[in-house]
VOGU-3710 file (C-alpha; in Angstrom, 3 decimals, decimal comma):
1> xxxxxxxxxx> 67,974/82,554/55,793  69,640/80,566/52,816  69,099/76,861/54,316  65,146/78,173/55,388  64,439/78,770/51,904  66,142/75,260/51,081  63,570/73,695/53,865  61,008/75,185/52,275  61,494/74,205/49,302  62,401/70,563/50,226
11> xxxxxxxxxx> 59,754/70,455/51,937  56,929/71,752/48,646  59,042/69,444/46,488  58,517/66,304/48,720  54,174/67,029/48,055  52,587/67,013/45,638  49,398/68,107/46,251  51,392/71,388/47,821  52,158/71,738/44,515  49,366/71,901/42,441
21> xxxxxxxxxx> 47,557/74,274/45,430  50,652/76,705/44,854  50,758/76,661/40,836  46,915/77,909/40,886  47,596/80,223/43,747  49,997/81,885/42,036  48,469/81,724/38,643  44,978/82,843/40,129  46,726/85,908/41,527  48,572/86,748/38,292
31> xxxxxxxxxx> 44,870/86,599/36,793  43,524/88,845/39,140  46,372/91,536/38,627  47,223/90,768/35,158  43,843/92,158/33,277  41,210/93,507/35,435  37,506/93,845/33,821  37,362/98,077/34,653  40,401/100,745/35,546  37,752/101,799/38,609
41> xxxxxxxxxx> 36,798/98,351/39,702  37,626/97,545/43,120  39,841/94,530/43,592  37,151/92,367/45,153  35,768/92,616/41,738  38,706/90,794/39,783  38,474/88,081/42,640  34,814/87,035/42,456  35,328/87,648/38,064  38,534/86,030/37,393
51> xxxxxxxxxx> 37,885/83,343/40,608  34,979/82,217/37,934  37,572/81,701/34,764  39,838/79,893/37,043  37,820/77,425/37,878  36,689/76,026/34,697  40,468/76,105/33,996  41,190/73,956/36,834  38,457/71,408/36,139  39,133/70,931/32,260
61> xxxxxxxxxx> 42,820/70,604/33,136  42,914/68,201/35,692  40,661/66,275/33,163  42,573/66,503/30,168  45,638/65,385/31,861  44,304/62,765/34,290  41,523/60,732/32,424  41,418/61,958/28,600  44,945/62,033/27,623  46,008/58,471/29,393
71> xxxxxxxxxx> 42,777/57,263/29,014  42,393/57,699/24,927  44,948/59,746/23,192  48,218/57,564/24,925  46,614/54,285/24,238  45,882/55,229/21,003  41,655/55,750/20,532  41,639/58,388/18,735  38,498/58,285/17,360  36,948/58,021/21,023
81> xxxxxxxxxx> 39,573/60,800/22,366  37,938/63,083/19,541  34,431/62,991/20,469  35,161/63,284/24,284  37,257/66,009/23,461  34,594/67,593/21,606  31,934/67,180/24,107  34,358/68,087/27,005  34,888/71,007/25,215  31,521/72,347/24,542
91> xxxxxxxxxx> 30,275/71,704/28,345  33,493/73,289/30,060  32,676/76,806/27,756  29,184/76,368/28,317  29,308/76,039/32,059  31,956/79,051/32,498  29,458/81,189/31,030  26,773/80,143/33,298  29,526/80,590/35,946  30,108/84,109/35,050
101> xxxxxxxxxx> 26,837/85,251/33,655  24,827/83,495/36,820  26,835/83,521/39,584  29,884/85,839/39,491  28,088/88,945/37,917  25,207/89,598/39,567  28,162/89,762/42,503  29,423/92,715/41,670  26,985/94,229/38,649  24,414/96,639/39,414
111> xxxxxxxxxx> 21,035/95,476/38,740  19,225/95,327/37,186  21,349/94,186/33,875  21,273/92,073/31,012  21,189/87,855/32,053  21,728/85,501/29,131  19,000/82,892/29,717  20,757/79,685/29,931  18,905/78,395/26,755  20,659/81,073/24,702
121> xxxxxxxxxx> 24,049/80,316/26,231  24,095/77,089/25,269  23,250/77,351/21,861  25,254/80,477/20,993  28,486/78,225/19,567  30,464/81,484/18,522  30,468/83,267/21,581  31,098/79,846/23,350  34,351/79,378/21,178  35,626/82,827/20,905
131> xxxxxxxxxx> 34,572/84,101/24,185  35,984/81,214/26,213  37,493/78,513/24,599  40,643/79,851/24,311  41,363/81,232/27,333  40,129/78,161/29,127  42,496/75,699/27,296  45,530/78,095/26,858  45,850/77,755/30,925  44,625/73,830/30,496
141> xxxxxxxxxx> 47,534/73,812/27,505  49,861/75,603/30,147  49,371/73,230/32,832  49,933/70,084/30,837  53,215/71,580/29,557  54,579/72,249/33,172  53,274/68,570/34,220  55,038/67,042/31,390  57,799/68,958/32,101  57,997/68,309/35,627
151> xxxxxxxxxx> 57,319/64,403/34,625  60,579/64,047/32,072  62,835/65,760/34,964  61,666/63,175/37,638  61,658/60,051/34,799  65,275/60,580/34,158  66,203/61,287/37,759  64,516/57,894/38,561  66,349/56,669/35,617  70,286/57,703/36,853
161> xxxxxxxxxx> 69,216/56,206/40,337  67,990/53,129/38,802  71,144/52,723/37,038  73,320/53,966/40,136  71,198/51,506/41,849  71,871/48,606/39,387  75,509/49,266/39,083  75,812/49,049/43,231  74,552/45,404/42,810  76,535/44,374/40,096
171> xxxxxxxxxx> 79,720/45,545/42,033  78,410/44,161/45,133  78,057/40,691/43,138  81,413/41,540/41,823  83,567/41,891/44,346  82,471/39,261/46,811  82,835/36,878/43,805  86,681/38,214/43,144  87,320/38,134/47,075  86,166/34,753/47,568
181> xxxxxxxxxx> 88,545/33,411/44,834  91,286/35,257/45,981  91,293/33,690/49,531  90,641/30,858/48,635  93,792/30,791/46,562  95,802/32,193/49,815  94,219/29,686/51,848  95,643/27,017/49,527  99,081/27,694/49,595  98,598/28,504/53,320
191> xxxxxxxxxx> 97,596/24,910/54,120  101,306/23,843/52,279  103,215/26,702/53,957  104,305/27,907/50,939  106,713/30,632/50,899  104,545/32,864/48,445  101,921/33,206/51,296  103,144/36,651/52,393  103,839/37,868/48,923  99,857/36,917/48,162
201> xxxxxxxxxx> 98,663/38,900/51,050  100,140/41,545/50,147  99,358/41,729/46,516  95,517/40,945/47,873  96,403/44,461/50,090  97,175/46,692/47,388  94,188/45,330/45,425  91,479/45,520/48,371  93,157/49,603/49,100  92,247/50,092/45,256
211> xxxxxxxxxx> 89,146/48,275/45,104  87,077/49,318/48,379  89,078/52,828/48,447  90,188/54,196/44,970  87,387/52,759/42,286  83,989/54,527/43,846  82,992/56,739/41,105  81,050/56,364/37,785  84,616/56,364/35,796  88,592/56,271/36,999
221> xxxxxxxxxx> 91,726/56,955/35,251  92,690/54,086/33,273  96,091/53,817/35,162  94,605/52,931/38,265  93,004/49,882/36,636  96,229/48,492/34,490  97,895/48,494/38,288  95,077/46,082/39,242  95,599/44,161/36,687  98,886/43,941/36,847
231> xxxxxxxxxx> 98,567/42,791/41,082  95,454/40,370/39,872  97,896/38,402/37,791  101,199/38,539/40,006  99,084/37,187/42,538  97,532/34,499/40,136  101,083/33,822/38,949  101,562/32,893/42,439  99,073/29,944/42,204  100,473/28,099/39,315
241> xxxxxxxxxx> 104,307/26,874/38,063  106,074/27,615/35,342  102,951/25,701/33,321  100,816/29,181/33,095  102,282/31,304/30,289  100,654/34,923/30,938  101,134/37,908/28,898  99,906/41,462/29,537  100,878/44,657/26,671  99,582/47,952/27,024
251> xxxxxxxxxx> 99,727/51,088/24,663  97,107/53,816/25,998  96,690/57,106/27,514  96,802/56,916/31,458  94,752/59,109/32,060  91,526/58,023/29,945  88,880/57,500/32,449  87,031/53,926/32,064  83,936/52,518/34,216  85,749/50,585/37,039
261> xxxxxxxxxx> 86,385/47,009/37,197  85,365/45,985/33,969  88,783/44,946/32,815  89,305/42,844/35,780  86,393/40,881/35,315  87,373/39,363/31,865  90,843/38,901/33,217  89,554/36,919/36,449  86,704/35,011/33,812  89,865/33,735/31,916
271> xxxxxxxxxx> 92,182/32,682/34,961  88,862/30,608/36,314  87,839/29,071/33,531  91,165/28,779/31,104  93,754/28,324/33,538  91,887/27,051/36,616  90,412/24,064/34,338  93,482/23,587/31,470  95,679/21,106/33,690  97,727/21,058/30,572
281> xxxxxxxxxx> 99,782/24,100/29,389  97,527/26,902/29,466  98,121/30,791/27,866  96,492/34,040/28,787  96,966/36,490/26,478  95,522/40,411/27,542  95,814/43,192/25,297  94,626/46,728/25,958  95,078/49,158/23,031  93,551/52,846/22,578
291> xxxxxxxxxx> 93,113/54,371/19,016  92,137/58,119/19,604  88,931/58,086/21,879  88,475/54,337/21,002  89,661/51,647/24,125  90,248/47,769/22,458  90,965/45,078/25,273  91,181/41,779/24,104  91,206/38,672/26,426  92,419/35,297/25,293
301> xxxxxxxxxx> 92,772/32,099/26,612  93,283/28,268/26,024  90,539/26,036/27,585  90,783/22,489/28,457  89,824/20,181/25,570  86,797/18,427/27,848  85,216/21,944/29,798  83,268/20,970/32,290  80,217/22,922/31,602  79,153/25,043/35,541
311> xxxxxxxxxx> 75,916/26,002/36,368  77,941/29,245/37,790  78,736/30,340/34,677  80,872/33,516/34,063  80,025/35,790/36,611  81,972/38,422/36,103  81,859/38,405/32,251  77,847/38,898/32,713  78,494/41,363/35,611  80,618/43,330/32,651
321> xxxxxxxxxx> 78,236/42,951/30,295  75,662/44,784/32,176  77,926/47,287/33,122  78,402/48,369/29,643  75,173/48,534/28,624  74,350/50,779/31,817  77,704/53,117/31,252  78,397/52,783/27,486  74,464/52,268/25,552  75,005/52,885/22,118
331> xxxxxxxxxx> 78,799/52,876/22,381  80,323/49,722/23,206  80,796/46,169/21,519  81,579/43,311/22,919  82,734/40,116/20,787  83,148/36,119/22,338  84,901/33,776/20,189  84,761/30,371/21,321  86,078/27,204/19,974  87,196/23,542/20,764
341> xxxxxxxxxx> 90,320/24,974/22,655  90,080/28,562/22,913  88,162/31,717/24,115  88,349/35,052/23,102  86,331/37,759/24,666  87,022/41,701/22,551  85,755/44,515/23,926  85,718/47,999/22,382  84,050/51,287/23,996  84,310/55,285/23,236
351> xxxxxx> 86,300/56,896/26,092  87,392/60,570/26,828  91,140/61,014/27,398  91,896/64,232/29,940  94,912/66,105/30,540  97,275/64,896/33,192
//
């Protein structure tokens, strides 16, 4: 019984005409039940009477929210969304009374009785605007508030999925990028047999379990991504001698949660372009720091005095910088300091630490 009542409601919410038909359904029969005209009318009577409010209601709404509003009032005419209003007005109140007086009544009133010519009708402006004006746009009013309504809820669920959407990509550019370097590192010291083959492999192991396996959600416990850090350098230490000075500190609560991968991107944008283009010495310095629900990680590293410039640029440090601005808007900064021998990238971003 449960999951019928879910169909049926998947299957109203999927269209949208369905909709609409059901809103006035249901507000037509709370109309007909709500106030009837007489105690000892009979109910065919509040059809036929309130079927002629109704539809006045629908029309004026259906205009006010489809052609007037958009049209005028959201592009900013005002002076040309007052007059239409005006004249909208007048000929919506004018033509339920002709509705009612004309049509519906003589339905289900005795004759003979009193008809309104239609000259008097339209020139009677009080009985126009207290007789029908607001009853007509209170349900016109009504409607646009449950369309707007209904319009926020669906613009920021098609916001979340565009930003679900956009972080998908910028992982899937992310993690091809870190994979190809990675084997193609492995596939250097393969083709020299060196010793430190295995050891790579299996450092690449525990990264790909954490990667493809442990990092799927929106945020992950900080702990989870120092480990990957530390594996990303051991098995970058692997690559180079005793030329590549590398230092890692941490001081922060384990189990702050942090947007996945972001770390690891600076780290691999300063191995690729400091120490993978500084034949010299080159230094890596990485410091992640936490002051209350405040997360610091600084990235430094030497360059080579003549950097080639790459059309590639830094992948991953764009990939990041997108990433923040989808998971952190408003509380994030992110600081590059680059000179003849150095770069520096600083990133700082409001977290929430949970208990263990």
């Amino acid at each position: 019984m449960i999951q019928m009542i879910k169909n049926i409601f998947s299957y109203i919410e999927n269209r949208r005409v369905l909709k609409h038909v059901i809103f006035w359904i249901i507000l037509y029969l709370f109309l007909i039940f709500s106030d009837p005209i007489e105690d000892n009318d009979p109910i065919w009577v509040f059809v036929i009477a309130r079927g002629a409010h109704i539809i006045p209601q629908i029309m004026i709404s259906y205009f006010l929210a489809y052609w007037l509003l958009p049209k005028f009032l959201y592009t900013k005419k005002y002076v040309l969304f007052t007059i239409y209003a005006v004249i909208s007005a007048y000929i919506i109140c004018a033509f339920s009374r002709v509705l009612m007086v004309h049509i519906a009544e003589p339905m289900f009133r005795p004759m003979p009785f009193h008809q309104e010519p239609i000259l008097e009708i339209l020139t009677d402006w009080g009985k126009l605007i207290s007789g029908y004006f607001l009853t007509i746009y209170s349900i016109a009013l009504f409607f646009l508030l449950i369309k707007l309504t209904f319009e926020r809820i669906e613009e920021q669920s098609l916001k979340k999925e565009k930003t679900a959407i956009e972080l998908k990509m910028l992982k899937a550019q992310l993690n091809p990028h870190f994979l190809f370097n990675t084997l193609n590192n492995i596939y250097s010291l393969s083709i020299i047999n060196s010793p430190k083959t295995s050891e790579s492999i299996g450092k690449l192991s525990e990264i790909l379990d954490y990667v493809l396996y442990r990092c799927n959600q929106k945020y992950v416990p900080l702990a989870g991504e120092i480990t990957l850090l530390e594996n990303y350098i051991s098995l970058e230490r692997l690559r180079y001698d005793e030329r590549l000075e590398v230092t890692f500190t941490h001081h922060v609560a384990p189990q702050t949660e942090i947007a996945p991968l972001i770390l690891l991107s600076m780290v691999e944008n300063a191995f690729k372009h400091g120490a993978g283009e500084d034949s010299g010495s080159p230094k890596i310095t990485i410091n992640l720091t936490q002051e209350e629900d405040v997360l610091t990680f600084t990235v430094f590293n030497t360059t080579a005095k003549l950097p080639q410039e790459k059309s590639g640029g830094a992948i991953g440090l764009e990939n990041s910088k997108k990433q923040l601005e989808l998971l952190y808007p408003n509380t994030h900064t992110i600081a590059i300091e680059q000179q003849e021998n150095s770069f520096q990238v600083v990133i700082t971003l409001k977290t929430t630490a949970h208990e263990s």
